[in-house]
FITI-163356 format. One record per residue (C-alpha): residue number from 1; y, x, z. Coordinates in Angstrom, 3 decimals. Layout:
(NUM,(Y,X,Z)),
...
REM end
This chain:
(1,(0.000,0.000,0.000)),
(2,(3.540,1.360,-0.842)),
(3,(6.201,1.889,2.344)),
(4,(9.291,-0.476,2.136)),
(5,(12.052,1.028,2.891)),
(6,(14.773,-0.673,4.543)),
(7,(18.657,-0.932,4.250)),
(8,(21.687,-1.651,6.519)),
(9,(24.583,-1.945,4.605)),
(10,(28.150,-2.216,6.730)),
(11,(30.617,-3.771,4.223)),
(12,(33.768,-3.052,4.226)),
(13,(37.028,-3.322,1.480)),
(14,(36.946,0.376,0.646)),
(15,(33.767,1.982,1.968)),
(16,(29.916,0.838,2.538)),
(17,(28.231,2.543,5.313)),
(18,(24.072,2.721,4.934)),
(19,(21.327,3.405,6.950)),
(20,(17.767,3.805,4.953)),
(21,(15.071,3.844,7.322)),
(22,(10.572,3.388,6.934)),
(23,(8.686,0.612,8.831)),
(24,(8.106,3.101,11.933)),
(25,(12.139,3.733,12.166)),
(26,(12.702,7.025,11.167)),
(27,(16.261,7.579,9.360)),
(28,(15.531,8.802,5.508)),
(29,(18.972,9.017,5.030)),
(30,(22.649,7.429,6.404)),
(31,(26.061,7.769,5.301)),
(32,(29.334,6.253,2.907)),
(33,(29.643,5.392,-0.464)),
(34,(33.223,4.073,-2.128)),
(35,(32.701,0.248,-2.791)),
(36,(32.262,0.245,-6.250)),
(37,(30.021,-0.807,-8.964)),
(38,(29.999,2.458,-10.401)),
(39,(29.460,4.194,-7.441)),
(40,(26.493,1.692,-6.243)),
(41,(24.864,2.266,-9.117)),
(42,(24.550,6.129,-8.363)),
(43,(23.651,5.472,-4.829)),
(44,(20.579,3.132,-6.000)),
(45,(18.977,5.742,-8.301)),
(46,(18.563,7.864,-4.849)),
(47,(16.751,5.331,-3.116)),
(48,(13.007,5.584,-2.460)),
(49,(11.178,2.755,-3.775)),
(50,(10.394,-0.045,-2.930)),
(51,(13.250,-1.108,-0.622)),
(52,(14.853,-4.292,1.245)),
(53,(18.561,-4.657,2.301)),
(54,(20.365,-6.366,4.713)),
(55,(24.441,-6.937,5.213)),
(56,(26.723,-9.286,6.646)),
(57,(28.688,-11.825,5.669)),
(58,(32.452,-10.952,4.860)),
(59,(34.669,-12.254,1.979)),
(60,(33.361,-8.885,-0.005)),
(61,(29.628,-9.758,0.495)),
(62,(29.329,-11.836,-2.744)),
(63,(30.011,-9.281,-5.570)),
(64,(28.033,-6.589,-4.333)),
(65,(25.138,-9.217,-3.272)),
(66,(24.777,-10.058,-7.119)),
(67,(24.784,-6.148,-7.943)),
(68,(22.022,-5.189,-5.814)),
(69,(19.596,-8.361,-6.066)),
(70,(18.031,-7.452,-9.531)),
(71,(16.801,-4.027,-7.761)),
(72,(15.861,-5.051,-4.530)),
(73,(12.646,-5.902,-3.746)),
(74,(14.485,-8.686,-1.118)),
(75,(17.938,-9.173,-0.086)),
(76,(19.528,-10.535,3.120)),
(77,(22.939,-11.823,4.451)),
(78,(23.504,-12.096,7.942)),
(79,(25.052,-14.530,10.061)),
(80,(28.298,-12.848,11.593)),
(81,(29.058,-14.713,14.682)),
(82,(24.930,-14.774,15.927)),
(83,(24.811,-10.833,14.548)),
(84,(27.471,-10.008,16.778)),
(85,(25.489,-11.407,19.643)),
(86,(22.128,-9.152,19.133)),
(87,(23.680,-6.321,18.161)),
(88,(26.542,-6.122,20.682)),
(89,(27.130,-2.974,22.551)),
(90,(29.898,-0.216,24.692)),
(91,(30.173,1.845,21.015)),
(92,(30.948,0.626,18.310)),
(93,(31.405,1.997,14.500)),
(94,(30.328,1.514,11.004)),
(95,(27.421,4.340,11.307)),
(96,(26.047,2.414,14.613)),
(97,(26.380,-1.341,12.840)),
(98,(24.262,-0.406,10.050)),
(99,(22.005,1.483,11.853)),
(100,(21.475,-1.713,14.054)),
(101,(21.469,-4.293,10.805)),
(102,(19.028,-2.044,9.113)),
(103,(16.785,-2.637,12.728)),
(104,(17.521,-5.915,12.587)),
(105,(15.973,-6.251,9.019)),
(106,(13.260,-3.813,10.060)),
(107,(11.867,-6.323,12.648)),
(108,(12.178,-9.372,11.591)),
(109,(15.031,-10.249,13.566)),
(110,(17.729,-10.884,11.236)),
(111,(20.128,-13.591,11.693)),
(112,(20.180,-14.676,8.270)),
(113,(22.673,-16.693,6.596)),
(114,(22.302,-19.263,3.242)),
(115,(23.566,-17.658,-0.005)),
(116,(24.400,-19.766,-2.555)),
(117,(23.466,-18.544,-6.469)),
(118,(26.241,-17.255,-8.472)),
(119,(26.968,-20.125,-10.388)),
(120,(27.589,-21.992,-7.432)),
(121,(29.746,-19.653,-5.192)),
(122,(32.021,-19.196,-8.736)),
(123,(32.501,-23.090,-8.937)),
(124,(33.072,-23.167,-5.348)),
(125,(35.938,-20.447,-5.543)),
(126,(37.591,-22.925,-7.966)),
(127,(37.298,-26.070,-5.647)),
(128,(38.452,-23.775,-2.761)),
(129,(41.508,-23.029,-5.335)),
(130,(42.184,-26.353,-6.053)),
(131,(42.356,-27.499,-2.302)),
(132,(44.781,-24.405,-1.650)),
(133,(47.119,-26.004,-4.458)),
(134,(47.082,-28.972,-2.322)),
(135,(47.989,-28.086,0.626)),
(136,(50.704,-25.996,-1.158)),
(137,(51.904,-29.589,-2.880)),
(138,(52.237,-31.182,0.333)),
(139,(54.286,-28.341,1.897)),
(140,(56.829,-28.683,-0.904)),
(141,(56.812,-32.443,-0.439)),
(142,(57.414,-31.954,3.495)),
(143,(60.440,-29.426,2.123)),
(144,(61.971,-31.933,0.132)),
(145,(61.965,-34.088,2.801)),
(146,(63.691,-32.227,5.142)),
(147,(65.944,-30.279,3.109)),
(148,(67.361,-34.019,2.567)),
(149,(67.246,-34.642,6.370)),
(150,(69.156,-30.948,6.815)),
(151,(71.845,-32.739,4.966)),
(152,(71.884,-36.068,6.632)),
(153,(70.910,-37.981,3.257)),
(154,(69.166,-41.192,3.378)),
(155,(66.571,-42.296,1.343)),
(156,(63.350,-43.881,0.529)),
(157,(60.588,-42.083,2.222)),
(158,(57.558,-44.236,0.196)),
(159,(59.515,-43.564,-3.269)),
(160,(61.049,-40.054,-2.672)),
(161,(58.379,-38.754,-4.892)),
(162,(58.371,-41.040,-7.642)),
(163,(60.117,-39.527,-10.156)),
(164,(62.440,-42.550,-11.193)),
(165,(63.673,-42.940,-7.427)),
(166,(63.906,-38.894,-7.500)),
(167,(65.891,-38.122,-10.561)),
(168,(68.268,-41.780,-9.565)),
(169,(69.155,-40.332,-5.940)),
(170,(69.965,-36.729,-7.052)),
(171,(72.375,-38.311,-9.803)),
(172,(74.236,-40.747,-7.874)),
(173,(73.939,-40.121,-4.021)),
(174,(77.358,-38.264,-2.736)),
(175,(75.802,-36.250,-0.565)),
(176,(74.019,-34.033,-2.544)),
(177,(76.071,-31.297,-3.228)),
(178,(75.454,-28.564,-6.289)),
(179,(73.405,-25.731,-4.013)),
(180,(70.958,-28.925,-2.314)),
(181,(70.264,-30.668,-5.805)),
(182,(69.228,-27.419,-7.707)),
(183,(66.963,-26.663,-4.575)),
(184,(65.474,-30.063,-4.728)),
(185,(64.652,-29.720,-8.565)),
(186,(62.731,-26.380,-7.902)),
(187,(60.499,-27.884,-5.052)),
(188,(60.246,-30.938,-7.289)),
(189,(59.255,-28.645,-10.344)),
(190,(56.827,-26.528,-8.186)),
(191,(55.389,-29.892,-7.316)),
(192,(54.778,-31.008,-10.460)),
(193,(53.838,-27.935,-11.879)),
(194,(50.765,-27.295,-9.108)),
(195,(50.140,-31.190,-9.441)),
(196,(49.169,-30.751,-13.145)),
(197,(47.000,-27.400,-12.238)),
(198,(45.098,-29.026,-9.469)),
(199,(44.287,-32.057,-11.892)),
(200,(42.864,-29.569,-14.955)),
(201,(40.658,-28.126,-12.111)),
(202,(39.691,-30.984,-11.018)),
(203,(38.268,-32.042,-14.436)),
(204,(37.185,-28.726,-15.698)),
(205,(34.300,-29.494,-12.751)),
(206,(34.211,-32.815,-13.195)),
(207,(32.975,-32.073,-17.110)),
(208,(30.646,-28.984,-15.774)),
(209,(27.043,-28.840,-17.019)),
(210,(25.740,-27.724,-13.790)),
(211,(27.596,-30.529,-11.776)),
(212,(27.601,-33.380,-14.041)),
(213,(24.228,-35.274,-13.439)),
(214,(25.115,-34.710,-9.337)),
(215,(28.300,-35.600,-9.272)),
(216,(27.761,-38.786,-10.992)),
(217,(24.887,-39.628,-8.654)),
(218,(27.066,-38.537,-5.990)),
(219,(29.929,-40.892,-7.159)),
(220,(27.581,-44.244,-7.288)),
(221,(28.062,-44.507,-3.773)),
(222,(31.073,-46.599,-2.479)),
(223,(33.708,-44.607,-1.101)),
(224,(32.838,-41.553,-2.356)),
(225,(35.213,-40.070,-5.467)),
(226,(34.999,-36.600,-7.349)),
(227,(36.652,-34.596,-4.635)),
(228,(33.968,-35.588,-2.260)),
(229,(31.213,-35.432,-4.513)),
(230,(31.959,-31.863,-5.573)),
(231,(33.030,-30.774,-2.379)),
(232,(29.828,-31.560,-1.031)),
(233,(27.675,-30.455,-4.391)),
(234,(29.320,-27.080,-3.693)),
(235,(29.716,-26.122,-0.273)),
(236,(25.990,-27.993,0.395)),
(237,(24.577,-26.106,-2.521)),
(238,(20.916,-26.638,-2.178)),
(239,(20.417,-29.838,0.189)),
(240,(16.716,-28.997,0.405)),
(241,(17.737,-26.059,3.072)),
(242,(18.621,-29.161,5.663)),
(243,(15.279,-30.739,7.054)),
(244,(17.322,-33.498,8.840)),
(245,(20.483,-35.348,8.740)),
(246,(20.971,-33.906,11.880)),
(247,(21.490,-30.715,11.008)),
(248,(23.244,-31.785,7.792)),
(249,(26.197,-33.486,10.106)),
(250,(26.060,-30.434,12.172)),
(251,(26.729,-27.701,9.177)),
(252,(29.654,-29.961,8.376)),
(253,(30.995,-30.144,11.832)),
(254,(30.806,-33.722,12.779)),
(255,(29.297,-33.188,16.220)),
(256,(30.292,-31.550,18.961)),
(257,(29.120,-28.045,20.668)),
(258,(27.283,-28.110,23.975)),
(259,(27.305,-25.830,26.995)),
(260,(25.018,-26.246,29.758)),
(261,(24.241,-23.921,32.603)),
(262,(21.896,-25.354,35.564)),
(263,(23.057,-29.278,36.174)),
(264,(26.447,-28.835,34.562)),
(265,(27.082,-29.783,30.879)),
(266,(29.793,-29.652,28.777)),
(267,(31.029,-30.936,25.181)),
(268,(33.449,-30.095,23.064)),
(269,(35.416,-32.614,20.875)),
(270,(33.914,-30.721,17.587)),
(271,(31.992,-27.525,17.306)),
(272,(33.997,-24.735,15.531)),
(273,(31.331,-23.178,13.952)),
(274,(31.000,-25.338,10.664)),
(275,(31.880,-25.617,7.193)),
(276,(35.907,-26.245,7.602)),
(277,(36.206,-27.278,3.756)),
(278,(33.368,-29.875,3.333)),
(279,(34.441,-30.928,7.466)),
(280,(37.950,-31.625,6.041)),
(281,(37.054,-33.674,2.906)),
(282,(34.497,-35.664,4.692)),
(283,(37.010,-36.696,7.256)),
(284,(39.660,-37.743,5.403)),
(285,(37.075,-39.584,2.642)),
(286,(35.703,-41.470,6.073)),
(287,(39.207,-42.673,6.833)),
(288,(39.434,-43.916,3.337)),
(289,(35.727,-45.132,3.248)),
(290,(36.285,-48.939,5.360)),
(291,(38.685,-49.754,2.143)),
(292,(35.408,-50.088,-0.454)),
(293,(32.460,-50.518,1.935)),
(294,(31.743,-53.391,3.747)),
(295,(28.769,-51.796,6.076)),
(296,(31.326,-48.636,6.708)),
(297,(33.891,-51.306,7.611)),
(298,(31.213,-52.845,10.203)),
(299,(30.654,-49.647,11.637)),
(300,(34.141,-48.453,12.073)),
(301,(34.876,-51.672,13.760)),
(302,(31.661,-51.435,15.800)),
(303,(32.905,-47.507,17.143)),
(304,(36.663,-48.578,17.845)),
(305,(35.657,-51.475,19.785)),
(306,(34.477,-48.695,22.153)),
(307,(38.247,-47.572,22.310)),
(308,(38.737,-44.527,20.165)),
(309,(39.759,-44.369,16.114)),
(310,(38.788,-40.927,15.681)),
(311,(35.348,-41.345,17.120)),
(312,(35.351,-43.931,14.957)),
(313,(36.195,-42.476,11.486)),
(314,(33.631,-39.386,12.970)),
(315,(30.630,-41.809,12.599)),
(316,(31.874,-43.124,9.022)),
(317,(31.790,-39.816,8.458)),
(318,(27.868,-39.361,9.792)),
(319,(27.135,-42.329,7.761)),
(320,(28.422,-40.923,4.578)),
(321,(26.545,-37.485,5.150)),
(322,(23.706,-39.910,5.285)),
(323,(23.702,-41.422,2.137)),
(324,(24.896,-38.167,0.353)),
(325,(22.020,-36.857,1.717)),
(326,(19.942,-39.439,0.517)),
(327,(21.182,-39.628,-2.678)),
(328,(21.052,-35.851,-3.596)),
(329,(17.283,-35.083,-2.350)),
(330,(16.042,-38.225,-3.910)),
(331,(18.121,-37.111,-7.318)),
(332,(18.998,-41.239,-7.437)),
(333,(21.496,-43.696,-7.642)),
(334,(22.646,-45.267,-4.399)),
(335,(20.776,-48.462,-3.520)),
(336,(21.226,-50.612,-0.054)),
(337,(17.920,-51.887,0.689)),
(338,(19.175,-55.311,3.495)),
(339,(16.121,-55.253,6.080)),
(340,(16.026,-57.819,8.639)),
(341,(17.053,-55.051,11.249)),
(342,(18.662,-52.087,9.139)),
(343,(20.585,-50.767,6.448)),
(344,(18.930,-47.823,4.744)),
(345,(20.352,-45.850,1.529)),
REM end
């Protein structure tokens, strides 16, 4: 039988810090390389064959996890936050953190982390784009507003962004001198220039090959529009890796985290460690979801009877990770079967 050999890598923007060790533990060889393609390539033809790696997850992790994968004879990402918790210790550098991911790997005791394919994390970057153009959109809509409030103007607050009631108040409202109106077409500009990106990135997805058959299963259940659809096609990637709705609801951060010690427990509102896009979209489609679904409706009226809204729109929200759920491992169109007792999708 051949040896594997196994790999720590300790990524960082500049430099990538290795550790190659054999199944018993001793260190072949450790050291630096520049973070390169070119310069990874070089560095592979060294390596005894066959070998494994192992590196954790950090916004530079994705590139060099597609270079390495078609030599590897396996290839891991760790967790961060649980990685952190094995390998924590008094010193601390890049030669000791590889050393101990290259263990970790070594033993079976890697933390490790879903990675999407490439097609997937490169559609993702785009949806992660588009929402960044949003929340830029809003800020210049919030600027207009009080840029208009700096200078004691009065207007319409549900038609100061229609562009009829725009273009009428900066032409005949006094107050506006020369300096506020040209700074009130730029914002407006801006807003209608990222308006008109976000849309064409919205249907470039929308139109994709890869995400066209999903999203339009996706989409057949009430309440749910492109943005959540691809949102969740995206971040989810493959749904298969969930084994329950439970733990669905939990990688989206709908449920709270728990800390117990002896007879004392304690909850938190909503755990931090979740998916912050797909938690955000899911929210706000939940608020939206009562609108266009009668059952959604019954249950949100059903949770605020118990005196909280936000509890409330936080189990629309479980529901809908339900029936995405549903929807996407069955590869069908949403159906509600009425039981004498239940709802199912």
């Amino acid at each position: 039988m051949q040896t594997m050999y196994y790999i720590g890598l300790d990524v960082h923007k500049r430099m990538i810090s290795y550790c190659v060790k054999d199944g018993s533990g001793t260190i072949h060889a450790e050291g630096t390389i520049p973070a390169t393609r070119f310069d990874l390539d070089r560095w592979m033809k060294t390596l005894p064959q066959p070998w494994t790696a192992a590196m954790e997850a950090t916004v530079f992790t994705g590139w060099i996890y597609d270079h390495l994968q078609p030599h590897a004879a396996a290839l891991k990402v760790a967790h961060p936050l649980m990685l952190r918790a094995i390998a924590a210790a008094k010193k601390k550098n890049d030669r000791i953190d590889a050393n101990k991911i290259c263990d970790c790997l070594r033993c079976d005791f890697l933390p490790e982390c879903y990675m999407a394919s490439t097609a997937i994390r490169e559609r993702r970057r785009t949806l992660r784009y588009r929402n960044l153009l949003v929340r830029q959109m809003v800020q210049m809509k919030n600027k207009i507003g009080t840029l208009l409030m700096e200078a004691g103007v009065s207007y319409n607050k549900q038609r100061l962004h229609k562009t009829g009631y725009f273009r009428e108040l900066l032409a005949t409202n006094p107050d506006i001198d020369e300096g506020l109106r040209s700074l009130l077409r730029l914002c407006r500009e801006t807003v209608m220039r990222l308006g008109k990106t976000e849309s064409a990135l919205v249907r470039s997805l929308e139109r994709d090959r890869l995400l066209l058959d999903r999203v339009e299963r996706l989409m057949t259940i009430p309440a749910v529009g492109p943005i959540t659809a691809l949102a969740w096609a995206l971040e989810v990637g493959d749904v298969r890796r969930f084994s329950s709705i439970k733990k669905a609801i939990s990688y989206c951060g709908l449920c709270g985290a728990e800390k117990s010690s002896g007879n004392t427990v304690q909850r938190t509102p909503l755990s931090k460690q979740r998916n912050k896009h797909l938690q955000t979209t899911l929210i706000e489609a939940a608020k939206m979801a009562p609108r266009y679904n009668p059952d959604l409706a019954m249950l949100y009226d059903k949770e605020k009877q118990k005196g909280n809204a936000n509890r409330a729109t936080l189990a629309v929200a479980r529901k809908l990770v339900a029936y995405l759920m549903a929807v996407d491992r069955g590869q069908r169109n949403f159906q509600v079967m009425h039981t004498s007792n239940c709802i199912a999708a």
